[in-house]
Structures are given as C-alpha cells and as structure tokens.
C-alpha positions in Angstrom: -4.9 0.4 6.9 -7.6 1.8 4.9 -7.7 5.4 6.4 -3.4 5.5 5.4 -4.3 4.0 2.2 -7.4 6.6 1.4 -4.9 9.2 2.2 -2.3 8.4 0.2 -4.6 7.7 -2.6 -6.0 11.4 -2.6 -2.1 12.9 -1.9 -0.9 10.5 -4.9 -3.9 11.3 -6.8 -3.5 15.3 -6.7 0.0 15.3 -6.9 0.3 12.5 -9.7 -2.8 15.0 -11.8 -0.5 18.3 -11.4 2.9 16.4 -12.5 0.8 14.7 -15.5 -0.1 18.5 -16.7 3.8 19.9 -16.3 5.0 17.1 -18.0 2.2 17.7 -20.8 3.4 21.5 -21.1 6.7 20.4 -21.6 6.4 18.0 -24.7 7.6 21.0 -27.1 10.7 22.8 -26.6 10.1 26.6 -27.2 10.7 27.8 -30.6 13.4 29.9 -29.4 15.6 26.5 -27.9 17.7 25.4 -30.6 19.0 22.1 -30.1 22.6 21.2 -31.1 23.7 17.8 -32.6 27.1 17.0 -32.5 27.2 15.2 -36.0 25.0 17.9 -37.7 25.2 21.3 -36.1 28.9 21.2 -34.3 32.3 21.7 -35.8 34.9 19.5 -33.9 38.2 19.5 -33.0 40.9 18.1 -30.7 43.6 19.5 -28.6 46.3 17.8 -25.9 44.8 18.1 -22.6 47.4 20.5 -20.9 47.1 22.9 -23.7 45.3 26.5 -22.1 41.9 27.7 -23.0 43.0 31.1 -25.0 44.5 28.2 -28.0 40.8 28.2 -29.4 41.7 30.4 -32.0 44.4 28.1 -33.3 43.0 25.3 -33.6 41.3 23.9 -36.9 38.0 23.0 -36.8 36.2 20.3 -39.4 32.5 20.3 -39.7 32.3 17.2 -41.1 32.6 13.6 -40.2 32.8 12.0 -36.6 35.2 13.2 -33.4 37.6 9.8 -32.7 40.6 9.2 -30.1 39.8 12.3 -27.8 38.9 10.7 -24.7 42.7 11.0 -23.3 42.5 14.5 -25.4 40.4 17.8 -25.5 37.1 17.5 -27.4 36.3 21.0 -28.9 32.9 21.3 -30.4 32.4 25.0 -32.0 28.4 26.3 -32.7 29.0 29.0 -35.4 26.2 32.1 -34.5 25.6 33.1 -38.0 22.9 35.6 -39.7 19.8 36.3 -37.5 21.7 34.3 -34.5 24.8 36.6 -34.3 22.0 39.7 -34.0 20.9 38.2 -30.4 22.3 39.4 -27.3 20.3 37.3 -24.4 22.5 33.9 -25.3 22.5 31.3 -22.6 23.7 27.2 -23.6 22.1 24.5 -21.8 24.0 21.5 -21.6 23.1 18.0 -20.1 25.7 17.2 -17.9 27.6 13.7 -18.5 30.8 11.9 -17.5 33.4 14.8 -18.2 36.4 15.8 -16.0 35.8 19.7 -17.3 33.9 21.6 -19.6 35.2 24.9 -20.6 32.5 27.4 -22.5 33.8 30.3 -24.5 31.1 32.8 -25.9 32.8 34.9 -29.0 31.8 38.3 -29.9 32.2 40.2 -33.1 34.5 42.2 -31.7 37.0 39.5 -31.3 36.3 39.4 -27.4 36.2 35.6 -26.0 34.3 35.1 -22.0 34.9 31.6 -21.0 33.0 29.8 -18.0 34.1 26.5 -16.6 32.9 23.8 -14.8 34.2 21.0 -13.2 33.6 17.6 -11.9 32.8 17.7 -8.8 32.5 21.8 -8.5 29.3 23.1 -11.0 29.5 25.7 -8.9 26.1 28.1 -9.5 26.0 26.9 -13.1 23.7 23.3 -12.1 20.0 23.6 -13.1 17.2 20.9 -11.6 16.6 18.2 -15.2 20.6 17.3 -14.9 21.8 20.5 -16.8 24.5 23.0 -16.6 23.3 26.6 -17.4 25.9 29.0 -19.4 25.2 32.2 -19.8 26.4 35.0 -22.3 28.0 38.1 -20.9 26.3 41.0 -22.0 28.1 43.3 -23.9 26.3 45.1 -26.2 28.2 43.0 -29.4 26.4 40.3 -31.5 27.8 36.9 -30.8 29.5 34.9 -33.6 30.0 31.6 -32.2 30.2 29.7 -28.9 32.4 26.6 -27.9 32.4 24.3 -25.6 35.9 22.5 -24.6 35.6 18.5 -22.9 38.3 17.0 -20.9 38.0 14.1 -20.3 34.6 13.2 -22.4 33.5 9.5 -22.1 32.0 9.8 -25.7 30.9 12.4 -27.6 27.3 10.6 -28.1 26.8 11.9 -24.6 26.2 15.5 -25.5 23.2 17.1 -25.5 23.4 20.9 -25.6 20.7 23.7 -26.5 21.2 27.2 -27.5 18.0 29.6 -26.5 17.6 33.0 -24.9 18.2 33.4 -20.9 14.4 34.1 -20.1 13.3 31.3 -21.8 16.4 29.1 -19.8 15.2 30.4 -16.3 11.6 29.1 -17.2 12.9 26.1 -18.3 14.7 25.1 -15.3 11.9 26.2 -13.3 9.8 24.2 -15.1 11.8 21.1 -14.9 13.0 21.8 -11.4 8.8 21.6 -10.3 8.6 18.3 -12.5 11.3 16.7 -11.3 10.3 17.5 -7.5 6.4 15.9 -7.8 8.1 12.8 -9.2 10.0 12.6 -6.6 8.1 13.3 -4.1 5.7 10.5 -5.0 8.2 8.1 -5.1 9.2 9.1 -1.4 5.6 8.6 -0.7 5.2 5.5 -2.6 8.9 4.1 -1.0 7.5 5.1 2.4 4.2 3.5 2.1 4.8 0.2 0.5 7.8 -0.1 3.0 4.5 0.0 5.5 2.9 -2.3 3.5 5.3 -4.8 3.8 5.7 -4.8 7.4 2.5 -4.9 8.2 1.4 -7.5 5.9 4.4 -9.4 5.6 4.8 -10.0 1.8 8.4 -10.1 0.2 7.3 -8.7 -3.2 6.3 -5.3 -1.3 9.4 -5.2 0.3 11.0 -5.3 -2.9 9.0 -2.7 -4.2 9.5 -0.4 -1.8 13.5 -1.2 -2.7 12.9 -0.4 -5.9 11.4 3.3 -5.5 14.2 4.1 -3.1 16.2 3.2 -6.2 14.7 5.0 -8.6 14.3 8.0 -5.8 18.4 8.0 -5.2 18.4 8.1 -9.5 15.8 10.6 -9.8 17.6 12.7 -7.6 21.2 11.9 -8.8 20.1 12.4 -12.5 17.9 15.7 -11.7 21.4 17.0 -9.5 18.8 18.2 -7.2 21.3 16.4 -4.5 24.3 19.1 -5.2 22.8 21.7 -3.0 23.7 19.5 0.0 26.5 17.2 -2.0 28.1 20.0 -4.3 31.5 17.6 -4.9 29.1 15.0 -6.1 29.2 17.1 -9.4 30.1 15.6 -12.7 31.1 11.6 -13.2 30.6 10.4 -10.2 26.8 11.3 -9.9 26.5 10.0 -13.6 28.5 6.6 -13.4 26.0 6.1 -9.7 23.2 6.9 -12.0 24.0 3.8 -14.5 24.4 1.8 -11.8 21.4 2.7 -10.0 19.1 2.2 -13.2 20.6 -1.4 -13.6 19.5 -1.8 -10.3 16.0 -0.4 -10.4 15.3 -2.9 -13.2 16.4 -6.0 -11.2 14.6 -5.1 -8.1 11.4 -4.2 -10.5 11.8 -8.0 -11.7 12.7 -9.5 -8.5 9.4 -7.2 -7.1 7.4 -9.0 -9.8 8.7 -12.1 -9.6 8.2 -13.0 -5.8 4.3 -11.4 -6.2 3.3 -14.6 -8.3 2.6 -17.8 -6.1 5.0 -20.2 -7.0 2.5 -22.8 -8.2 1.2 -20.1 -11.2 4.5 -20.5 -13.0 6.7 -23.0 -14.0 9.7 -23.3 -12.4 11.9 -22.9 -15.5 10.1 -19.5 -16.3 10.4 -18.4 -12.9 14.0 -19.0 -12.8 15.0 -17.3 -15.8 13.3 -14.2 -14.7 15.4 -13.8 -12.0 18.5 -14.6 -13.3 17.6 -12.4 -16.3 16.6 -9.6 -13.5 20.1 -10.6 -11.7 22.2 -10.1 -15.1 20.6 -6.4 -15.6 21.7 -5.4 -11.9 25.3 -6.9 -12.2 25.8 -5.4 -15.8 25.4 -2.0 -13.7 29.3 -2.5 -11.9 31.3 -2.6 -14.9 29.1 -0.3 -17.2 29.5 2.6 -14.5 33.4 2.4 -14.3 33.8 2.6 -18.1 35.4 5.5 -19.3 35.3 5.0 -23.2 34.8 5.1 -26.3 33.1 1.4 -26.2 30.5 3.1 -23.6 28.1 3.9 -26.4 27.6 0.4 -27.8 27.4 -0.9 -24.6 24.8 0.6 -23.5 22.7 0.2 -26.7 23.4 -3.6 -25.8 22.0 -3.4 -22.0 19.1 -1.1 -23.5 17.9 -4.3 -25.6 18.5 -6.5 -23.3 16.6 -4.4 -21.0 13.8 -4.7 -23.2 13.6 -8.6 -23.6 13.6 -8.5 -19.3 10.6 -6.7 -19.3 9.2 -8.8 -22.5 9.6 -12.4 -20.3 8.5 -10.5 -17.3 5.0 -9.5 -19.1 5.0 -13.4 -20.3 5.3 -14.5 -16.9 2.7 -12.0 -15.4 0.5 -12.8 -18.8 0.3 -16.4 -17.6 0.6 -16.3 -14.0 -2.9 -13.9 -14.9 -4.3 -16.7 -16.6 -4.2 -19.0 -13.9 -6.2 -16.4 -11.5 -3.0 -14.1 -9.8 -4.5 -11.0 -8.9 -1.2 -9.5 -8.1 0.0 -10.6 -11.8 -3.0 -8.2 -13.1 -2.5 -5.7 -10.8 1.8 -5.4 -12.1 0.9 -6.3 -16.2 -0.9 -2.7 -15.9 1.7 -1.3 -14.1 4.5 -2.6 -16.4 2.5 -1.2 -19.3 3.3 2.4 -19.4 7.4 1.5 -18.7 7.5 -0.8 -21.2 5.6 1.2 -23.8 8.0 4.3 -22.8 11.2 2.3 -23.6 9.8 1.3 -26.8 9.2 4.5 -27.5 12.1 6.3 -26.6 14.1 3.7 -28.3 12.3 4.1 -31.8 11.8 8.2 -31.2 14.6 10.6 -30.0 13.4 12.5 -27.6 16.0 13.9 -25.7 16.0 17.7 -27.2 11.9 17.5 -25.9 10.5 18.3 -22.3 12.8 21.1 -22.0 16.0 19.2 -21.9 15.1 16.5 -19.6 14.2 14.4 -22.9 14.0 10.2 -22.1 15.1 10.8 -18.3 12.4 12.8 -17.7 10.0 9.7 -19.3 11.6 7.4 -17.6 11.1 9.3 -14.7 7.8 9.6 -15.5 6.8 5.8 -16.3 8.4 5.1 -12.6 6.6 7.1 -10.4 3.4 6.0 -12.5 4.2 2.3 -12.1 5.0 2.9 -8.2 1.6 5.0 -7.8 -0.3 2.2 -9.6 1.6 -0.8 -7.9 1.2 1.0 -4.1 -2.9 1.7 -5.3 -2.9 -1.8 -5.9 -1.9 -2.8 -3.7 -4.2 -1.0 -1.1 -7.1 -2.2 -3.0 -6.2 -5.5 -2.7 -5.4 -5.6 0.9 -8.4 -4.0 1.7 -10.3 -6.6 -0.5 -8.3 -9.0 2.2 -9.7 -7.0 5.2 -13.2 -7.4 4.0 -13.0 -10.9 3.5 -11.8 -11.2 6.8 -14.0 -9.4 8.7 -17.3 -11.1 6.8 -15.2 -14.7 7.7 -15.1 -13.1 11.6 -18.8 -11.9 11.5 -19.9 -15.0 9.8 -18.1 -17.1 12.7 -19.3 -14.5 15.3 -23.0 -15.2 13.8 -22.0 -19.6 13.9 -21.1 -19.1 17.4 -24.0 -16.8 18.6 -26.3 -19.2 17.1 -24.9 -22.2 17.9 -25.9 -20.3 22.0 -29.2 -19.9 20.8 -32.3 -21.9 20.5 -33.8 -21.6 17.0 -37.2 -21.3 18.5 -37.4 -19.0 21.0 -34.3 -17.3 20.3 -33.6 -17.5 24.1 -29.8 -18.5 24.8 -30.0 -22.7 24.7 -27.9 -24.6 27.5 -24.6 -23.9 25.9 -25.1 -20.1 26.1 -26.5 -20.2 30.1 -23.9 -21.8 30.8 -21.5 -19.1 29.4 -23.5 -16.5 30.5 -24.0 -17.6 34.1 -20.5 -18.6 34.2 -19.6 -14.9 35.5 -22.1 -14.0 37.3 -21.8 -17.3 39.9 -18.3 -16.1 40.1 -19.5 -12.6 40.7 -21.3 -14.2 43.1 -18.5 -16.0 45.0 -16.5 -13.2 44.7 -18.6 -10.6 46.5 -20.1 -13.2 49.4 -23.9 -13.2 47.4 -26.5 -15.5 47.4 -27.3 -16.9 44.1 -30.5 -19.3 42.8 -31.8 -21.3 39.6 -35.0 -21.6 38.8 -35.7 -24.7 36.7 -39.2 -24.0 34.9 -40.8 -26.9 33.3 -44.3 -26.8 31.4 -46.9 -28.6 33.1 -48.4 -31.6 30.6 -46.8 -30.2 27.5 -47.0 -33.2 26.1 -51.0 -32.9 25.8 -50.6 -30.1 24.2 -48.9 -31.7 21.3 -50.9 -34.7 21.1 -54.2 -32.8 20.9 -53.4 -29.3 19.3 -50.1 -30.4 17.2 -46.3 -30.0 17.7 -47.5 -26.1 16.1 -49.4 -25.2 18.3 -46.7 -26.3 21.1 -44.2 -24.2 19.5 -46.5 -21.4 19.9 -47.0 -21.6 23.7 -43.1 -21.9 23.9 -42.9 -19.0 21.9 -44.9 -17.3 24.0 -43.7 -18.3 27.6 -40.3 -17.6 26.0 -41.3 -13.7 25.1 -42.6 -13.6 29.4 -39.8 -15.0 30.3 -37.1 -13.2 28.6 -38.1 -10.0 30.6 -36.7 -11.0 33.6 -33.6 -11.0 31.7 -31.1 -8.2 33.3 -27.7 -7.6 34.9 -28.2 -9.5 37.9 -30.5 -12.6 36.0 -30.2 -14.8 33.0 -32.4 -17.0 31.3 -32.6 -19.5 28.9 -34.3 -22.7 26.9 -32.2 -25.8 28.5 -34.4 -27.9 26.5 -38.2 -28.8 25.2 -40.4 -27.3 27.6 -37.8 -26.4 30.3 -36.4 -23.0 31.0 -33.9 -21.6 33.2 -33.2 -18.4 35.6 -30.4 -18.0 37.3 -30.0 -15.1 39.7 -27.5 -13.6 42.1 -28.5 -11.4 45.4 -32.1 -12.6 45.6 -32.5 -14.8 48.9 -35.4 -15.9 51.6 -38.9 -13.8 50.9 -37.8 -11.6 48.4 -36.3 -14.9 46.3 -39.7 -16.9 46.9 -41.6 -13.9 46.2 -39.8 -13.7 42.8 -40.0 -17.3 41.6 -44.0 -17.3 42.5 -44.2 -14.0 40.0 -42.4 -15.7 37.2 -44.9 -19.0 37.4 -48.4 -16.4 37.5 -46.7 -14.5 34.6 -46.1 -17.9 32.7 -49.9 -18.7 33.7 -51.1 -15.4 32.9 -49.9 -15.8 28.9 -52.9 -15.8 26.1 -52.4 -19.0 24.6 -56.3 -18.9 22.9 -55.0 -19.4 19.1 -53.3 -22.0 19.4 -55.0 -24.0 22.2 -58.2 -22.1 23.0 -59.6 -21.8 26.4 -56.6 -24.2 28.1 -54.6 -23.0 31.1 -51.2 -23.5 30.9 -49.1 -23.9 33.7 -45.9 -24.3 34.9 -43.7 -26.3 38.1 -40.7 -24.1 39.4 -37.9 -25.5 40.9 -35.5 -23.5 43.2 -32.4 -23.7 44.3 -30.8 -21.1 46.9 -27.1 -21.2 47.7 -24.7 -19.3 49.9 -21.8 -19.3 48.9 -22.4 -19.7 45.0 -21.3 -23.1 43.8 -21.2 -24.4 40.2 -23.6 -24.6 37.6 -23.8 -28.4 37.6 -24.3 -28.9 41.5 -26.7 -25.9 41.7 -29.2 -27.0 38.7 -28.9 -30.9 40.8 -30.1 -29.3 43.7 -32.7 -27.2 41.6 -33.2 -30.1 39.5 -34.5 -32.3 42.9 -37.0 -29.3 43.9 -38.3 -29.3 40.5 -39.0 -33.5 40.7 -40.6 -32.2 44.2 -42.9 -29.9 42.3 -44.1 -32.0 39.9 -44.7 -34.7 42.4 -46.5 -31.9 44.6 -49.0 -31.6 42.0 -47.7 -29.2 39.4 -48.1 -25.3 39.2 -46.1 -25.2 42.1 -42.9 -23.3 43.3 -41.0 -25.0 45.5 -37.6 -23.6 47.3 -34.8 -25.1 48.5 -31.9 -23.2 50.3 -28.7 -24.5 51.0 -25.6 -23.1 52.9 -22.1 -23.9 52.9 -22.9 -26.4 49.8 -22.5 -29.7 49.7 -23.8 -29.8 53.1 -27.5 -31.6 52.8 -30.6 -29.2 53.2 -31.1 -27.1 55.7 -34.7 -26.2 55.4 -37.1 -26.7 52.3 -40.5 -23.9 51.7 -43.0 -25.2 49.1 -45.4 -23.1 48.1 -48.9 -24.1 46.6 -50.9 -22.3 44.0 -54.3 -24.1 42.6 
C-alpha cells in the first residue's frame, strides 16, 4: 500500500504542479478577446421560430433593456463591429455552449454579404472546442466586418450566454490551452477515482467509497462540461450534455457530504448534526432531477437559489468537521483542508464574475479546479493516514513478536527457558519419528549450586550460570537445542546421536561445563556438573523422554555427581534395556 500510495503521490504531485501553472497562465483573457454581455454589449431581438435565417435584415433590433418571452421564439442578439473592429479581418466568436435547440451565426461584411454557420443540438459538428465552447469562425474575404449575429432557438434563458469576440490565432491557442487544462484535471480525478476506489476495498471504509463516487461524478461533469466526450458521443451535443451536467453537479455535492459525513465516528457528533448533514447533502442531489429538465425562463433564479443553498451545505459540513476535529477526528482534519479551497472558490465566484476569465472556461474551470484539488488532497490523506495505521500495526506485531520471544527466554542467560525447548524441540522429536532416528535429552544440573550462593552470593551464582550458559549455547545447531529449564538445570536435546558417539558427546558437554573460568566470581572452586541421559528409538514425547532423563539424572547425583550417566530405551514405554554410567573424578 505504501509503494501505490508513493506512486501516486509523485504522478499526482507532477501532474497537479503543471495544471496549477496553465491554470495560472490563463487568469487574463488576451487583450485581443473581447467579451460580449448580453445586457451591455448586444442588441436584441425576437423572431417566430419557423421564420428562415436570411430575415436578419428585417428585423428590428433594440439595444436597450432586457430580452423577455423568447424561449418558444428566436432570440437574436446582434454585436455591431464598429471603428477599429470593422478594420479586422481574422474574426472568430467563441461561445459557451448552453441548453439551445440551434444557434445560427451570421458574420456581416461591408459589402452587404452575410455567411452564416449553424449548430445544433446534438450535431456541433467541427465547430466544439475542449472548455465547453463552440468556435465560429469568419470567412475570409478581403471586406471589413460590420457586425456579427448570433440566432437562439430554443434558448433556456438568455443569462446563459457567454460569447467572446477575438482573432482566430489567439482562438486556436485558447482552445489548446483549455483543452491541456481541462485534460490534467481530469486525468487526476481518474487517478484519484481509481485509487481511492482501491482504498476502499482494501481497507474497508464507506467514506472512501463515497469518495471515490464522488470523483467519478465530477470526472463524468468534467468531461460533459469540457465536451471532451463528443469525439466519441457527437449526438450528445447541446442540451442534453448541459441538463446531465446540472444534474451531475447536484450530485457531486451530495456524495462530497455523504463522503464527509460517514468519515466522522458517530460518537464525535451529535446525532441531530449528523442527521441534518445528510439530509441537507440528500436535498442538493434531489434538487438536481427537476433543475435539469427545466427549460425556462424561471431557470436563472433557480439556480441562484440551489447556488446559496449550496453554500450553507458546505457551511454545516465545515461545522460538523470543525467539531468532530475538536474531539480528536483525524479524518475531520484531514477533509476541513480539503473543503477549504471549494468553499473559498464558491465564495468567490459568487461575489466575482469570472466567467469571461481563464480563456472562456471562467467558474467551470474553478470549479474544476477546486475538485481535483480536494480529491488530490483527500486521496493524499488518506494514504498518509493509512500508512500511519500500518506502522502502528507493525510496531503492535513487533512488540508482540518481542512479548512472545521473551516470554521463551530466560532473562538471565538468554538461553530459550522451558516454554521455548519445548517449542523448539517440538519439531525436531517429530523429525525424529518421522525419519526412524534416534533422539536423546541431556538434563544438566549444577553440582552444589547452592554453596555457591550461600558463600559467594546469589551474584556470583548468576555469574557461573552466565557462564555455563555461554558453553553451552554452542552446542546449539540444526540437529540440537538447548535451554535453561530452570535454576541451575539445563537441557539438550538431540536427534541422530546414539550408543558411543551419544556417550562420547554428553561426556564433552560436562568437561566443557568443568573447564569454564569461574575465578571472579568464586576464585579457585571447581564447578561441576551431573548429566542425565536419555536415549530413545523411536522418538517419543517431551514429557516421557525428560522422565526417563530425569531418573538418570537422580542416578547421577546419587552416583556421586560430575557424572554422565546414559540410559537407552527402545520401543518406549518398554522398561530399560541396558543402562552405561560413566565416572569422572
């Protein structure tokens, strides 16, 4: 999970640095765009909606007040060319495209010449640009322009237009321009769907799940707004994509709250705030259905309405993100910064028109903007805090995996105690069984250990454990395990060792215990050890075998210690076969 998140951190990272300076170049239209406001640049004019094209120089245009009752009609809005602008001959209009059933253009020459181009809904035909704009461009004839027109059927409101008048080099720039920032937003939303989809599979948390929802939604709407989908979906053109556009926004923001909502632990919020989030959330989505059918004049105020009440849903959410943070939600932290850009972008589009900036693309293009931010910041987040989990995790496993390693060790010696020789010797009597071999314990006891304590001091006895432990441990090895089974015993157990070769072995390990240097800690004393052997074919199990080694151990000591003494036993729990002590002074 780290490796994926790493990598999409650096992919996001580029990409997200290269979209942040496109969008920055575009702030400023060009000098040379010249935006066009209905109320202030336009004269208007309406016409019955059967009547042909070549009636435009009939008609009576006003170029002052408001355009009302043309929705059922034709809306005619005329851009007179006059002084230096009737000079230029490189015209091209820019127009955002909006919920129309046809727009006619008619470019108007000095020589009383008209060339229309038309589109229609569903059929832009080449005139679509990436940014949602149609591109119009003025035949070139040698003759100034005087004027152009553009001719709505169909118009859902005139508040809807948004056209620009600039030269055609500048317009191919543009629409490059918009068509490489529209494609790294969406390209990180993909990536930012894709991942936290991931995320929320592998982790099982519903509020990623609902993330991912909601940058699929915004990735449709980015690519339903941009129109980037009509090179595969031409008849898509026109009102359709725009009223799936309004209906997918309403649905990004109730996703966004339901994504923010379920991130909170339940216990970090009242009920009662809880609950109107989501229902609040729940309205925005629904309001989506019947705004996206409307084909009026009452389609303006509405949506000024939802726009508001759009911003008091994201106001409660920040409450209830505000206070679920106080209370110690991480994830509330983690969305209040990534709510912070959106919200501030709504404000500020709502205050500040800004849809003649960013080359045309205007709010969309913000909002487009503040989305694949929040979903960058939101997957990153996310990421962090999931590898935050990991490591607590793994230090909870390694602290366990230390508790359970020491609690198979003595503190001492650091030898393995009786818990841990009995899991390690575990496999190897089975080995043992398994493969038909011999297998023996050794039971090494300390002789007189306890005068060691009562003259030199329980120190001093922990030094010659110490010490016999550090011998002992070398005989430690794939076929033999040893261990402390308690104060001054020790274990060996050992698989494919019988007869001489065995005997021969236990004798080495009780010369080696005698040969340790024990002078600091009790001077000149020898000390010595009884071993107690136990031979078995086939291998039996732990507790029978240290019995019987336990017995030739008692047999030792009685012998008169610093003694090994051997028993072997077949087909155990038969009684012993034969018994070989052997004395050392």
């Amino acid at each position: 999970m780290n490796g994926a998140g790493d990598l999409v951190a650096n992919l996001c990272g580029r990409l997200a640095l290269g979209f942040t300076i496109l969008v920055c170049a575009l702030w400023t239209a060009p000098a040379g765009a010249t935006p066009l406001d209905v109320d202030r640049d336009l004269c208007h004019a309406a016409s019955a909606a059967g009547d042909p094209d070549h009636h435009l120089s009939a008609l009576r245009f006003s170029c002052s007040g408001t355009p009302a009752d043309y929705q059922q009609e034709s809306l005619w809005l005329r851009a007179p060319l006059d002084g230096p602008g009737a000079r230029r001959d490189d015209v091209a209009l820019m127009v955002h495209h909006s919920r129309f059933d046809r727009l006619a253009v008619a470019f108007s020459y000095a020589d009383g010449a008209t060339r229309w181009q038309q589109v229609r809904a569903g059929n832009y035909g080449p005139h679509w640009r990436a940014g949602g704009q149609i591109l119009f461009e003025a035949p070139d004839r040698g003759v100034p322009l005087t004027a152009v027109t553009m001719r709505f059927d169909g118009l859902s409101s005139h508040q809807l237009v948004r056209a620009r008048i600039l030269p055609k080099g500048e317009a191919g720039m543009q629409s490059a321009g918009m068509a490489a920032a529209v494609g790294a937003a969406l390209t990180l939303l993909l990536i930012s769907c894709i991942y936290s989809l991931s995320l929320a599979f592998a982790v099982r948390r519903q509020y990623l799940a609902w993330q991912a929802a909601w940058s699929g939604t915004m990735l449709l709407w980015g690519g339903l707004w941009s129109q980037i989908h009509l090179a595969l979906l031409p008849g898509m053109a026109g009102t359709v994509s725009a009223q799936i556009c309004t209906f997918l926004a309403c649905l990004a923001i109730a996703l966004a709250t339901m994504s923010a909502a379920t991130a909170v632990d339940r216990g970090k919020v009242s009920r009662g705030l809880r609950t109107s989030v989501l229902v609040l959330g729940l309205g925005v989505g629904l309001a989506g259905i019947p705004l996206a059918l409307i084909r009026g004049g009452s389609l303006g105020p509405l949506a000024d309405i939802l726009g508001l009440v759009i911003i008091v849903d994201l106001l409660i959410v920040a409450v209830y993100l505000g206070r679920a943070w106080r209370r110690g939600s991480v994830e509330a932290r983690d969305f209040l910064a990534a709510w912070g850009l959106p919200m501030a972008m709504l404000a500020f589009i709502h205050i500040v028109d800004v849809e003649d900036s960013f080359w045309g693309g205007g709010s969309k293009l913000l909002v487009l903007v503040a989305a694949t931010w929040q979903a960058l910041w939101l997957a990153a987040a996310a990421t962090r805090r999931l590898a935050d989990l990991r490591i607590e995790r793994d230090h909870a496993r390694t602290a366990e995996a230390q508790a359970q390693q020491l609690a198979r060790r003595d503190p001492l010696t650091g030898l393995p105690n009786r818990r841990g020789f009995v899991d390690s010797v575990t496999p190897l009597l089975e080995r043992a069984r398994a493969d038909n071999l011999p297998a023996a314990l050794l039971l090494v006891d300390i002789d007189r250990f306890k005068s060691i304590n009562d003259i030199y001091g329980h120190d001093a006895g922990d030094v010659v454990l110490c010490g016999i432990a550090r011998r002992i441990e070398r005989w430690e090895g794939p076929m033999c395990t040893v261990s402390r089974l308690g104060g001054e015993e020790f274990g060996l157990l050992t698989i494919g060792m019988e007869g001489i070769i065995l005997g021969r072995f236990a004798e080495s390990v009780r010369r080696g215990i005698a040969a340790c240097d024990h002078k600091e800690a009790v001077g000149e004393r020898l000390v010595t050890a009884s071993v107690g052997v136990a031979e078995v074919q086939p291998a039996c199990d732990f507790q029978q075998l240290y019995r019987l080694a336990d017995g030739a151990l008692y047999d030792a000591k009685r012998g008169g210690r610093n003694k090994v003494v051997v028993e072997r036993h077949h087909d155990v729990p038969a009684l012993p076969q034969d018994r070989e002590i052997a004395i050392t002074n």
